[in-house]
TIDO-599417 format. One record per atom (N, C-alpha, C, O, CB): residue in three letters; x, y, z. Coordinates in steps of 0.2 Angstrom, whole numbers, plus 5000, padded with zeros to 4 digits. Glycine has a CB too. Example, Ala and Ser with C-alpha at 12.3 -4.5 7.8 and 13.67 -1.06 7.14 Angstrom:
ALA506649725039
ALA506249785039
ALA506649845039
ALA507149835042
ALA505749785045
SER506449895035
SER506849955036
SER506450005039
SER506750065040
SER507049975029
This chain:
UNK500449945000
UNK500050005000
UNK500450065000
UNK500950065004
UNK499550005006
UNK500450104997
UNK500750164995
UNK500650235000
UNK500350215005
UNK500450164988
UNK500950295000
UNK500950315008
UNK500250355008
UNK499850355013
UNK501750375010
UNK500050395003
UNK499350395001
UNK498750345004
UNK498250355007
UNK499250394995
UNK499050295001
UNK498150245004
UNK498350235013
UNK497950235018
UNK498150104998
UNK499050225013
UNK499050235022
UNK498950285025
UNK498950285031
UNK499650225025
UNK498750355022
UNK498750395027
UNK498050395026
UNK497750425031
UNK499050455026
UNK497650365021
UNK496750355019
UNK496750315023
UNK496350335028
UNK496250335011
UNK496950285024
UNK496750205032
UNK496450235039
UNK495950225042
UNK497750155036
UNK497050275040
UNK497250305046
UNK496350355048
UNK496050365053
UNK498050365045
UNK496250385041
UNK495850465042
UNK495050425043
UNK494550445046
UNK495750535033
UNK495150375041
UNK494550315043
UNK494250335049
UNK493750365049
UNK494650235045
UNK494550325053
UNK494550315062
UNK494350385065
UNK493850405068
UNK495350285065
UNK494950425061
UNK495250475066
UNK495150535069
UNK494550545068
UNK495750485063
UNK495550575073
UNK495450635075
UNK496250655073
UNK496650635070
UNK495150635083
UNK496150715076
UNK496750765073
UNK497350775080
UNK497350745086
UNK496250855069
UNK497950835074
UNK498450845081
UNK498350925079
UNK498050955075
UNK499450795079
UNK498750955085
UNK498551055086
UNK499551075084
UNK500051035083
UNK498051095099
UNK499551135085
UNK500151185083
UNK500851185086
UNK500851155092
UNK499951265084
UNK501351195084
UNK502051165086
UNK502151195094
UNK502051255095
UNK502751185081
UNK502251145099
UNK502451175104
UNK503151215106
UNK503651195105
UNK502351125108
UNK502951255109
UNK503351315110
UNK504251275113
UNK504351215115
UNK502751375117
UNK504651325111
UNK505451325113
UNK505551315119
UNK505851265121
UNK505951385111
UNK505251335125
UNK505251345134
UNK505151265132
UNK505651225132
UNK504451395140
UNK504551245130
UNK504151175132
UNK504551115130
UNK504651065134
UNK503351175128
UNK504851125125
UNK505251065121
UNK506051075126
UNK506451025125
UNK505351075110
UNK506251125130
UNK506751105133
UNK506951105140
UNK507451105143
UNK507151145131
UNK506151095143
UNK506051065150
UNK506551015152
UNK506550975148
UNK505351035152
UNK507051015156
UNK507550955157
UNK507050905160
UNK506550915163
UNK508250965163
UNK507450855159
UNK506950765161
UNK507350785168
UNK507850815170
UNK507150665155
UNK506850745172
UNK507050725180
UNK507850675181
UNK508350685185
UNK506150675184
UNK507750635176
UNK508050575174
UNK508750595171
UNK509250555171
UNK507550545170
UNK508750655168
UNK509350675163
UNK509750685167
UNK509750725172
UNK509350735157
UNK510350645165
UNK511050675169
UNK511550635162
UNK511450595158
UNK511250625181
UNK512150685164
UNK512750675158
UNK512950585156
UNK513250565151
UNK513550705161
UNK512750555162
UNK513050485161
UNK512650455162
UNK512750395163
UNK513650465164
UNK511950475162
UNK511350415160
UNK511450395152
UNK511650415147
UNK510450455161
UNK511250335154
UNK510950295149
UNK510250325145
UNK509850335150
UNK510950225151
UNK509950325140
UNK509350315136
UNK508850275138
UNK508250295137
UNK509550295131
UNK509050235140
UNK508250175142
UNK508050205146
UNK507450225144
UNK508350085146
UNK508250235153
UNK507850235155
UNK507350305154
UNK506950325159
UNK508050215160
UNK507350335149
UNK506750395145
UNK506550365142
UNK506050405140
UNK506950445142
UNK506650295138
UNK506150275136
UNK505550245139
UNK505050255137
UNK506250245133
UNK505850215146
UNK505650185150
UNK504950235153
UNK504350225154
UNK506250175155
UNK505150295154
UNK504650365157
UNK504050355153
UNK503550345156
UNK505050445154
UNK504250365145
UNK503950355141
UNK503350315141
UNK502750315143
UNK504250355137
UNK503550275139
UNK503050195140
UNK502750205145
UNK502150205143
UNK503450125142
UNK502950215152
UNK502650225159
UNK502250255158
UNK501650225159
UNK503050265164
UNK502350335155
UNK501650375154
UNK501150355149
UNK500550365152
UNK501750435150
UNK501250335144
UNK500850295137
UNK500350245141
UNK499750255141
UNK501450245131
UNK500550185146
UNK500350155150
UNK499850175156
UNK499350155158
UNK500750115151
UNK500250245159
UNK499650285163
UNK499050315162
UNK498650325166
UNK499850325166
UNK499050325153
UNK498550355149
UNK497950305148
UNK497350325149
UNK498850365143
UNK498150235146
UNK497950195145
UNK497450175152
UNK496850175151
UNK498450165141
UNK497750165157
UNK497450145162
UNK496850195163
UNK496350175162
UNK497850145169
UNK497150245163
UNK496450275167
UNK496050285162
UNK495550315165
UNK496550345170
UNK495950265155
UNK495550265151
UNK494950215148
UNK494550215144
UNK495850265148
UNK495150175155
UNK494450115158
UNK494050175163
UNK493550145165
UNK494850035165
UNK494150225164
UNK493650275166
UNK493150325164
UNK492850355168
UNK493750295167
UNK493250325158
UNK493050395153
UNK493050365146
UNK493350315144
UNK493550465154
UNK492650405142
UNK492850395136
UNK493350415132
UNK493850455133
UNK492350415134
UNK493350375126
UNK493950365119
UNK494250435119
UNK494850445120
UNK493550335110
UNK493750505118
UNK493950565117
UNK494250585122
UNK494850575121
UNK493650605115
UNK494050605128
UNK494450615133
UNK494850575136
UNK495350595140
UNK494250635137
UNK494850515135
UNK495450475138
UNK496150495133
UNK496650505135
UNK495350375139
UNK495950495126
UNK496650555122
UNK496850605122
UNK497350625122
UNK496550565115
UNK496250645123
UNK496250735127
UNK496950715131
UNK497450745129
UNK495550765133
UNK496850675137
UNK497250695145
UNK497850715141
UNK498050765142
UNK497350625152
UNK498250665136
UNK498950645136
UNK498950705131
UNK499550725129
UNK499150565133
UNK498550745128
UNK498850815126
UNK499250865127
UNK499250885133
UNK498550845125
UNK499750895122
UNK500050955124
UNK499750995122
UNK499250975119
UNK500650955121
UNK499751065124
UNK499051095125
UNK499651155116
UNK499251195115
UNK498851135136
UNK500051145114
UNK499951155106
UNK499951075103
UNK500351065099
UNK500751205102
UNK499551035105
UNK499750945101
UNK499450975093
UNK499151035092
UNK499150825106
UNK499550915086
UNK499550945083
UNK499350865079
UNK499650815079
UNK500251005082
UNK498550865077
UNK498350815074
UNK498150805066
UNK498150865063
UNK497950805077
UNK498150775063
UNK498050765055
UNK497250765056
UNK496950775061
UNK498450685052
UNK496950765050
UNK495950795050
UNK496050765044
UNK496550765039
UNK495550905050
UNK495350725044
UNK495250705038
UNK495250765030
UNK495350735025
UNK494650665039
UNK495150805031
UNK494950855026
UNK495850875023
UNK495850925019
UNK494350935030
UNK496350845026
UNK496950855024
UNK497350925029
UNK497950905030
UNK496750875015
UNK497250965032
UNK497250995038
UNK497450965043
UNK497650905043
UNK496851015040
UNK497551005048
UNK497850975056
UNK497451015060
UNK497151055057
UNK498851005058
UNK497251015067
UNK496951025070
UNK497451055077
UNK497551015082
UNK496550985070
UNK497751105075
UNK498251145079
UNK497951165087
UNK497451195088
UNK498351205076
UNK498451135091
UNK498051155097
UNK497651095101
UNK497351055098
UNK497551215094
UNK497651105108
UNK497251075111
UNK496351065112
UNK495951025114
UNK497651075116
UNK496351125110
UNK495651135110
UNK495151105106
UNK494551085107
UNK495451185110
UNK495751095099
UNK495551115092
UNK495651035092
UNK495251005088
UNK495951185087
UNK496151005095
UNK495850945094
UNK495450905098
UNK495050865095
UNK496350905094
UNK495350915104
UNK494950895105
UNK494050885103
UNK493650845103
UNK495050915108
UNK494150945101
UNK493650965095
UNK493450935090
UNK492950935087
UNK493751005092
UNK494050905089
UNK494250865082
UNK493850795083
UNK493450765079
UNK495050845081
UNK494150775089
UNK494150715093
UNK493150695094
UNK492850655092
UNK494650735101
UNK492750745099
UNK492250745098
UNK491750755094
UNK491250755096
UNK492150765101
UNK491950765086
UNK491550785080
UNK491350705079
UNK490850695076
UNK492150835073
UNK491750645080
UNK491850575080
UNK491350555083
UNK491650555089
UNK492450545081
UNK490850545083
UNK490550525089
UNK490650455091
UNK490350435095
UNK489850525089
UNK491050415089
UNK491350335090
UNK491450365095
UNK491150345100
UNK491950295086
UNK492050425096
UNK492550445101
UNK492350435108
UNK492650425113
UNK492750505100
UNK491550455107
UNK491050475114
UNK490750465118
UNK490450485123
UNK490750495113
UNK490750395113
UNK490450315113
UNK490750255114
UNK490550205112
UNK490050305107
UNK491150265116
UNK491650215116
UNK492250225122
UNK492350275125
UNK492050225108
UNK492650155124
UNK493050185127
UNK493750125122
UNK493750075119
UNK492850195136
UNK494250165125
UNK494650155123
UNK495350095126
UNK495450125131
UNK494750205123
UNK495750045126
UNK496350015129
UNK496650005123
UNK496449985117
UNK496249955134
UNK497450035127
UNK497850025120
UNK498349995127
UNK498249985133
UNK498050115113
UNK499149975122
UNK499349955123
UNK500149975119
UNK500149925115
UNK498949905124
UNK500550005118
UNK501450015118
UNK501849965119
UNK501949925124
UNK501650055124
UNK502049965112
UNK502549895110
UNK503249935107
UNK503649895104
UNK502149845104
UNK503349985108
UNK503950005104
UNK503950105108
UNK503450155107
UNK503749985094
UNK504550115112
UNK504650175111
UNK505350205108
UNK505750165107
UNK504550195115
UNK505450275107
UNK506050285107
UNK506350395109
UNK505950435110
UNK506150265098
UNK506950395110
UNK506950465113
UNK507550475110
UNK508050445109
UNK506850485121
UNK507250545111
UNK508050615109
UNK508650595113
UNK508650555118
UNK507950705111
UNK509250645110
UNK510050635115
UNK509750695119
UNK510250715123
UNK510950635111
UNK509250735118
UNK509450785125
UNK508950755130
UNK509150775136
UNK509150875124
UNK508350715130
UNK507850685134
UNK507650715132
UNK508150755132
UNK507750675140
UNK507050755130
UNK506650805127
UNK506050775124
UNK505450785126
UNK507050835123
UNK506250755119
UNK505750725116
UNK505750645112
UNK506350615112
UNK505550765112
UNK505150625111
UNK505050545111
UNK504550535107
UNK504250575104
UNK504850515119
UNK504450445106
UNK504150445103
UNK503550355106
UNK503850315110
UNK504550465095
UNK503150345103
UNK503050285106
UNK502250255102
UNK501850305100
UNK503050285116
UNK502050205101
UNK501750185096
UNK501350105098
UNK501650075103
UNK502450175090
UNK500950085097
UNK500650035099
UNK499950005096
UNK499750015090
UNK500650045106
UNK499449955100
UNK498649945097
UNK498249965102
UNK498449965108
UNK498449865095
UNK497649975099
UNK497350005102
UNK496649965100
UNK496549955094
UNK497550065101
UNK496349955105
UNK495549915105
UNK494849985107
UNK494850015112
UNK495449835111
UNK494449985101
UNK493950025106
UNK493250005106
UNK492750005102
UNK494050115104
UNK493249995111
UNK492449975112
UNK491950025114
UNK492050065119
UNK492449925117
UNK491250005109
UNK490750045108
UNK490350025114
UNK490449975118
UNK490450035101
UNK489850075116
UNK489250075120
UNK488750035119
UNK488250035122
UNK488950115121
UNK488849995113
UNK488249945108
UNK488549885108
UNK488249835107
UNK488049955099
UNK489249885109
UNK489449815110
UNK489849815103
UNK490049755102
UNK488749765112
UNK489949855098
UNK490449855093
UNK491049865095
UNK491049885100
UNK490449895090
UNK491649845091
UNK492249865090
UNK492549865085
UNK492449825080
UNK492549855094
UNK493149925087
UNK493749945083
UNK494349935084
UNK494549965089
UNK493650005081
UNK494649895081
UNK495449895082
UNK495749955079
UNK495449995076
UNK495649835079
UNK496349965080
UNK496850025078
UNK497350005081
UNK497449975086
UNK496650105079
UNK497950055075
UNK498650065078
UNK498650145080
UNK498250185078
UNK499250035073
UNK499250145084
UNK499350225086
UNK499950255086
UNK500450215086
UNK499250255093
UNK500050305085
UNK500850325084
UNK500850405089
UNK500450445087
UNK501050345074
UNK501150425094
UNK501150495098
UNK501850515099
UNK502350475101
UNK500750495105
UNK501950575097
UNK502550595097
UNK502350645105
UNK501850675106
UNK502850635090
UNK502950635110
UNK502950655116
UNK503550715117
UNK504150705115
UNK502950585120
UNK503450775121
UNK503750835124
UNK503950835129
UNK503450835132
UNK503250875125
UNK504450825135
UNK504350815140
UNK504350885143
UNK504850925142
UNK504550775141
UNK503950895148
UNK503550965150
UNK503550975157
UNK503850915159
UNK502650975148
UNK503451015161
UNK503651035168
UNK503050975172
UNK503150945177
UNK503451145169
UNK502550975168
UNK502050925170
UNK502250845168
UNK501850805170
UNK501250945166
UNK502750835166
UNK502850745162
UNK502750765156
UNK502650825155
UNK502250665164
UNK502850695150
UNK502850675147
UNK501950705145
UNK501450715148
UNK503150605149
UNK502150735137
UNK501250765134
UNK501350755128
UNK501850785126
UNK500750845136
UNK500850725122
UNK500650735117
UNK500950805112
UNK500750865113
UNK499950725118
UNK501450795108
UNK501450845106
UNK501050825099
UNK500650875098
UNK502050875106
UNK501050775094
UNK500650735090
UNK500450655092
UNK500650615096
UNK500950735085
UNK499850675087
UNK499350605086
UNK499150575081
UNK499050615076
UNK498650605089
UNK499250515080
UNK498750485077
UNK498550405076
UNK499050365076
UNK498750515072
UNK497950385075
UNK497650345074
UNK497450315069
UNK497150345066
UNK497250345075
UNK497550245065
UNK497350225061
UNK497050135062
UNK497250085065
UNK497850245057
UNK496550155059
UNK496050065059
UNK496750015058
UNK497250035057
UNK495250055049
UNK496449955060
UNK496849895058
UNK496449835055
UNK495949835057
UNK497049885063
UNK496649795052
UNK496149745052
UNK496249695056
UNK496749695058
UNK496149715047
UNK495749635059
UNK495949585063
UNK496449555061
UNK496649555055
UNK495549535065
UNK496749505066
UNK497449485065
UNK497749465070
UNK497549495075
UNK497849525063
UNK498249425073
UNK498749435076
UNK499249465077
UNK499749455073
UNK498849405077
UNK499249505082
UNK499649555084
UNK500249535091
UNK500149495095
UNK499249615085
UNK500849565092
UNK501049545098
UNK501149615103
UNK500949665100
UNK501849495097
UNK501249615108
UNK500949655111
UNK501849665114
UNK501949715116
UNK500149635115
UNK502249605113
UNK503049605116
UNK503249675115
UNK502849705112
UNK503649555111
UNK503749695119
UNK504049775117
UNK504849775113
UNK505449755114
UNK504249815126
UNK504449805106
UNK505249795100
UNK505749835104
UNK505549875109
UNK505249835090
UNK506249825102
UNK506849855104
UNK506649955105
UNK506149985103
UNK507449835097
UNK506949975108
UNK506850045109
UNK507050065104
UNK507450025100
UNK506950075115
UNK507050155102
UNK507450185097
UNK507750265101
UNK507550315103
UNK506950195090
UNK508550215101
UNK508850265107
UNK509550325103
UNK509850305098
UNK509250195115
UNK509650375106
UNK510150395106
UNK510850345107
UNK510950295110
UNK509950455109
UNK511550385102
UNK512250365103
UNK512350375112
UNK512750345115
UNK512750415097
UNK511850425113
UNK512250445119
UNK511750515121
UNK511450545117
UNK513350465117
UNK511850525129
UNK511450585130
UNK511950635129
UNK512550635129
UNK510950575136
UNK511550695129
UNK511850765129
UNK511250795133
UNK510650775133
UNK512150805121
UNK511650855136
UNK511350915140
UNK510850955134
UNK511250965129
UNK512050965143
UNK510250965133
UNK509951015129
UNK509951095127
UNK509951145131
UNK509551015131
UNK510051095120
UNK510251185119
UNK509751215119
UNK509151205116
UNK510551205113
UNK509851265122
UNK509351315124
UNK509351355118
UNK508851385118
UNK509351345130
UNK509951365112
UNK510051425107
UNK509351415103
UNK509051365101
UNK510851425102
UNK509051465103
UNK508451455098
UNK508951455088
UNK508751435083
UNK507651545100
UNK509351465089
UNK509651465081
UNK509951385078
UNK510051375072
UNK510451515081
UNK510051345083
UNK510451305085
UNK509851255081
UNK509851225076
UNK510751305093
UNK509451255086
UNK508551225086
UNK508151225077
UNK507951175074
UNK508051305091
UNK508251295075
UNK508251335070
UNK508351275062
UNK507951245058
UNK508951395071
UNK509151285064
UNK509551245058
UNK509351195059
UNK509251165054
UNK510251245056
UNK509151145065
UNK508951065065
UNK508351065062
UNK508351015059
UNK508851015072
UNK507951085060
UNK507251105058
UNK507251105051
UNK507151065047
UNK506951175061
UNK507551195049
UNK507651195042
UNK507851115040
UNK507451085037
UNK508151255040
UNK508451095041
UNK508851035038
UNK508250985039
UNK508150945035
UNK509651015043
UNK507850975043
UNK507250915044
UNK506850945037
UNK506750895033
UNK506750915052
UNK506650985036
UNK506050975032
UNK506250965026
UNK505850935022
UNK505651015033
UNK507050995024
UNK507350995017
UNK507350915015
UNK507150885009
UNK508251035017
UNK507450875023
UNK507350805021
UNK506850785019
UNK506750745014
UNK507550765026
UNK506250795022
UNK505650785019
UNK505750805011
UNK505950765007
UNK505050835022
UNK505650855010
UNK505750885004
UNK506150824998
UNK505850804993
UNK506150945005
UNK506750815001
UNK507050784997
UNK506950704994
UNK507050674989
UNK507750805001
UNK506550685001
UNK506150605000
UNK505650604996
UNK505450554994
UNK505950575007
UNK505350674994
UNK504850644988
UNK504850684983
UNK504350684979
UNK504050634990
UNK505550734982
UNK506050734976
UNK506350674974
UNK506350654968
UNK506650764976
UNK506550644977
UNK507050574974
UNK506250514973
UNK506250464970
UNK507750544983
UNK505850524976
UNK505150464976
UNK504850474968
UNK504450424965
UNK504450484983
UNK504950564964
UNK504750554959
UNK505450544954
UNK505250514949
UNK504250604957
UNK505950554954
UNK506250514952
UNK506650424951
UNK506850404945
UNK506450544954
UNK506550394956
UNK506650324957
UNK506050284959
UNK506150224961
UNK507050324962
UNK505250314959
UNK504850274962
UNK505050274971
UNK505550294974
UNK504950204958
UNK504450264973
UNK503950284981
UNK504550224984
UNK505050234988
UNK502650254981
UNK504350164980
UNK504650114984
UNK505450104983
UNK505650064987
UNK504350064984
UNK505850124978
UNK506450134980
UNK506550194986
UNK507050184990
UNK506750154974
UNK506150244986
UNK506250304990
UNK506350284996
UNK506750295000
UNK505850354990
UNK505650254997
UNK505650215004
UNK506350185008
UNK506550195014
UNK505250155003
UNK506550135001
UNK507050095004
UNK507850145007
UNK508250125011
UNK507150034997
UNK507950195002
UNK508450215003
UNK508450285009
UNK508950305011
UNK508650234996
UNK507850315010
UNK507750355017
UNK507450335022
UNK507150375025
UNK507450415015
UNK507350285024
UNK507150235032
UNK507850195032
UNK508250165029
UNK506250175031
UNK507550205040
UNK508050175045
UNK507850095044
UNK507250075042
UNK507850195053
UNK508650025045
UNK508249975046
UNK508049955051
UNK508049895052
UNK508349935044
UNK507950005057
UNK507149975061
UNK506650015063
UNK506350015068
UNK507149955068
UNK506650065055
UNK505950105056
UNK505350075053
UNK505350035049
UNK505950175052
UNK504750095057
UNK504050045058
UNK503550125056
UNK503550175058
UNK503850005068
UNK503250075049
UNK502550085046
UNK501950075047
UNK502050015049
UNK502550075042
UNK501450085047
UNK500850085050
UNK500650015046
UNK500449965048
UNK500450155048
UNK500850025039
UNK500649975034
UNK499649965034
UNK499150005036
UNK501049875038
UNK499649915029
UNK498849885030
UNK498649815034
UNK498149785034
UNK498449875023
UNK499149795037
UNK499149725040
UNK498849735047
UNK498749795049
UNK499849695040
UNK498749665051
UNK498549705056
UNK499149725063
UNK498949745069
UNK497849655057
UNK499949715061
UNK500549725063
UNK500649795060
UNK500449825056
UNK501149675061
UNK501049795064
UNK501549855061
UNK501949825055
UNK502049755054
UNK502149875068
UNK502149865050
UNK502849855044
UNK503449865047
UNK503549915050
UNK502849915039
UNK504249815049
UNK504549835051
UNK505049845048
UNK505149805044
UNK504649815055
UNK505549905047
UNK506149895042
UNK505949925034
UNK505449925030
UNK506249805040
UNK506649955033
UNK506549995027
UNK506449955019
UNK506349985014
UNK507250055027
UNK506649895020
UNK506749845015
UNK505849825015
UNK505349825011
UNK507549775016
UNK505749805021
UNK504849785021
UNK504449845019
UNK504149845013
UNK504549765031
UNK504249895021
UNK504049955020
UNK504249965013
UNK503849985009
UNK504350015026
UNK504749965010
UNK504749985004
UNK504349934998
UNK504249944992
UNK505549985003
UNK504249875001
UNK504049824995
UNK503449834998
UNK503049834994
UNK504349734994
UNK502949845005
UNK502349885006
UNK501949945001
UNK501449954997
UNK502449915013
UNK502449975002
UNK502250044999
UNK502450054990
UNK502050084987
UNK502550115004
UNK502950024987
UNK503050014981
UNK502549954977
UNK502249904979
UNK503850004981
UNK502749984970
UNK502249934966
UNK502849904959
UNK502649864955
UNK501449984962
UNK503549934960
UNK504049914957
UNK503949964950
UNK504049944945
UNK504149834955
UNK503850014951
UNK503950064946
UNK504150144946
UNK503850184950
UNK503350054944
UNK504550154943
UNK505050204942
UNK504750284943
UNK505050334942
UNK505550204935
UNK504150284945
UNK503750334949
UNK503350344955
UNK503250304959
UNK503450334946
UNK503150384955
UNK502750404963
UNK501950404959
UNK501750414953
UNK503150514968
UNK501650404963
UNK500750414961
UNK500750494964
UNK500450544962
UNK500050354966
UNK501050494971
UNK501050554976
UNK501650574975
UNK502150544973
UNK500950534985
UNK501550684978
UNK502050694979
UNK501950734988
UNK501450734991
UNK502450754972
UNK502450744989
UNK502150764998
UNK502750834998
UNK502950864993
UNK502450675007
UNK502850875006
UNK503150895008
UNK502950935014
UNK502450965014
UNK503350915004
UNK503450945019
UNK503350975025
UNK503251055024
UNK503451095019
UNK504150965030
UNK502651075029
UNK502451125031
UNK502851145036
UNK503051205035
UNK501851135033
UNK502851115041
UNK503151105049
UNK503351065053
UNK503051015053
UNK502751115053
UNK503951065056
UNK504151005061
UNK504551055065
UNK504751105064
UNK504750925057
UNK504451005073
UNK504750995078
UNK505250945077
UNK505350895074
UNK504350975083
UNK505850995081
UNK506450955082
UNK506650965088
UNK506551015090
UNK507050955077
UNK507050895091
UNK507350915097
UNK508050955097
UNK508250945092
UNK507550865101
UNK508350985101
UNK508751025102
UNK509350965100
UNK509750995096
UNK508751055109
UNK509550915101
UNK510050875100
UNK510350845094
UNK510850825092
UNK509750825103
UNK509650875091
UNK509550875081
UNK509650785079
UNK509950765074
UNK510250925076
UNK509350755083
UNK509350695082
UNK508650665081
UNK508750605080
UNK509650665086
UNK508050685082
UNK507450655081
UNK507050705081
UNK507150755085
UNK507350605086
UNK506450705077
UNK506150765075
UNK505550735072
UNK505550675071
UNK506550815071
UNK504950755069
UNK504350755067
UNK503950815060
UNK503650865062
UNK504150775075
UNK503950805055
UNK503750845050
UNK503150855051
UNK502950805054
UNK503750835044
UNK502550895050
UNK501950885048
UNK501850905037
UNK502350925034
UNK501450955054
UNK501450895035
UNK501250895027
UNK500650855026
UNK500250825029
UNK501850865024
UNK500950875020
UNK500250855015
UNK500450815009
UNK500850835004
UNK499850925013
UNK500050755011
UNK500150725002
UNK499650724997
UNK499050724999
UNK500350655002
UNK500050734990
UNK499550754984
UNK499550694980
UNK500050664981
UNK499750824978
UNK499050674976
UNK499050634969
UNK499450684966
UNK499450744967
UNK498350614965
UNK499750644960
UNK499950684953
UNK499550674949
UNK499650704943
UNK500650654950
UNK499050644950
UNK498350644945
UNK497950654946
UNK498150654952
UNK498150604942
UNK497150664946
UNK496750664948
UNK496650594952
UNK496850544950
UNK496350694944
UNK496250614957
UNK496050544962
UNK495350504959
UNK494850534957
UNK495950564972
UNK495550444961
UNK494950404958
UNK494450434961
UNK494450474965
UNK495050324959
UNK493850404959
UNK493150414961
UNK492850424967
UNK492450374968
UNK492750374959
UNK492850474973
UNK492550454979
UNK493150464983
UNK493150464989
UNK492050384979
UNK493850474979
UNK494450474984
UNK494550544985
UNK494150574982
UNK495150444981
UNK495050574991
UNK495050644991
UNK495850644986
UNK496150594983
UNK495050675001
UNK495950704986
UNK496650734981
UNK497150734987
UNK497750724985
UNK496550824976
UNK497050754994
UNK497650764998
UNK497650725003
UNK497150695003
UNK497850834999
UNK497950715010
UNK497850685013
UNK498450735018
UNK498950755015
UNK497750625011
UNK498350725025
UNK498950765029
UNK499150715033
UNK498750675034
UNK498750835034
UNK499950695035
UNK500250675037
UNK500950695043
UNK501250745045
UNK500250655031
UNK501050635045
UNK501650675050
UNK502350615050
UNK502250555049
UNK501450685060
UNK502850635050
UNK503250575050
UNK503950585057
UNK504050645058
UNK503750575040
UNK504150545059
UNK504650545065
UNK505250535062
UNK505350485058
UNK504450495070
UNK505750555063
UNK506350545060
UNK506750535065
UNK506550555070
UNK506550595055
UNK507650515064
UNK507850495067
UNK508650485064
UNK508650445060
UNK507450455069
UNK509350535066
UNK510050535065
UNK510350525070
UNK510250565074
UNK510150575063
UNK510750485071
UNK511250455074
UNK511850515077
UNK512050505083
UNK511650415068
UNK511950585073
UNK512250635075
UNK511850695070
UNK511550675065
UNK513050635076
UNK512050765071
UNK511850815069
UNK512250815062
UNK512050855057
UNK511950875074
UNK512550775061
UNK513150775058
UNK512850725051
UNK513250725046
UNK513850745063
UNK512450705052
UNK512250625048
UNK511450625046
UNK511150665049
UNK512350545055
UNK511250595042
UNK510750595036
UNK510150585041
UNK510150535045
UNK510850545029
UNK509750635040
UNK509050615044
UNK508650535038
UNK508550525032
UNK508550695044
UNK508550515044
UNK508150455040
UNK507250415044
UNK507250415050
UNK508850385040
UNK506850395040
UNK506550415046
UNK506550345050
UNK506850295049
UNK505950445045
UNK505950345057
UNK505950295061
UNK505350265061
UNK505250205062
UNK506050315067
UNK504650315062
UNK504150305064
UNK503450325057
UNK503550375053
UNK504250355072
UNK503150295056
UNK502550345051
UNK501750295051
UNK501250315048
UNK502850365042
């Protein structure tokens, strides 16, 4: 499935993410960060929180049990191709769904990963939601996390349907920094990780209409970045994801590119938002654009952003 029909999967279900969170917010020190910690255990945080969300979401409904874990700029995808900037505004998003309202939610985190400053993260998993009639919906989830004077909060969301299946619920390997560092506060510093992120965007679906979607795939993902896919697993791996989303032909259907992304100060992990287009008119009853977010992920400031998460 191509990155278009996955991001139509997703808008099935979904609700949206809100506007980039502010410089103060993204460089709150973690409680946890010190020069000679190790990484796990921020991932560990992570997970922690994702699973505290989840618990208390046997209390309330699907929408507000996603509300709590917002950053109050979180920043969601909308079916209409837009984002839903803002916590209000997703929320908003979130209750326009009436499943959301009606339903409650348990998910479950099988994979996280975090920045070299602790800052920011990312974490991904399944999710079951059960109706007030006795329906349900399966889904996978993907949230990119801030960490804020309050913990660990949503800075993006999103949701997409799954089909039944066996799934494992085991936890993949994390996705960790070379090493931690102290966080920069320079807002210029911040700046250039950003610009250089989105040029990467840019440049992945320059080269996708050049070489085809699924060469593109293969040559700008990590091999242990995980795709949403249409299965009812995750996609694991840039060589899998590439024969997912490719059809073996020296063109793209879609072209895309970043509006916006969050990056951590560390300039090692970061987040685009965009929009993908047909190059042709869309079949009958399809929409023309669809909005998207992708998680990326470099080894140093120094080295090719590639991505991790989508």
């Amino acid at each position: 499935m191509n990155r278009f029909m996955k991001t139509a999967a997703f808008l099935v279900l979904a609700a949206a993410p809100a506007a980039t969170p502010t410089a103060a917010a993204a460089q709150t020190p973690s409680p946890s960060l010190a020069p000679t910690a190790t990484a796990q255990p921020l991932v560990d945080e992570i997970l922690a929180t994702d699973r505290a969300f989840a618990a208390a979401a046997a209390q309330t409904d699907t929408a507000s049990a996603i509300a709590a874990m917002f950053h109050e700029q979180v920043i969601m995808p909308l079916a209409d191709g837009s984002f839903a900037r803002g916590r209000a505004a997703a929320i908003e998003a979130l209750r326009a769904n009436r499943f959301n309202t009606e339903s409650r939610a348990e998910w479950t985190p099988v994979r996280g990963g975090v920045s070299a400053d602790g800052q920011h993260g990312f974490s991904l998993g399944y999710m079951t939601l059960r109706a007030n009639d006795g329906s349900v919906r399966l889904a996978k989830y993907l949230t990119y996390w801030l960490h804020t004077p309050q913990g660990w909060r949503a800075a993006a969301f999103k949701r997409m349907g799954r089909p039944e299946g066996e799934v494992s619920h085991a936890l993949m390997p994390a996705s960790l920094p070379r090493q931690i560092v102290s966080p920069n506060a320079d807002p210029a510093v911040v700046g250039r990780h950003r610009q250089h992120l989105i040029a990467a965007e840019q440049a992945f679906s320059d080269e996708a209409q050049r070489i085809g979607i699924g060469a593109a795939f293969l040559r700008n993902g990590r091999d242990d970045a995980v795709n949403v896919g249409n299965e009812a697993s995750f996609a694991v791996g840039a060589e899998t994801i590439s024969r997912i989303v490719g059809d073996g032909s020296a063109t793209s259907p879609v072209h895309w590119g970043a509006d916006d992304a969050l990056v951590a100060s560390s300039g090692d992990l970061g987040i685009t938002f965009g929009v993908i287009r047909r190059n042709g008119p869309p079949p009958e009853g399809r929409p023309a654009a669809f909005a998207f977010f992708t998680i990326w992920r470099r080894d140093s400031p120094d080295d090719r952003w590639l991505y991790i998460a989508e």
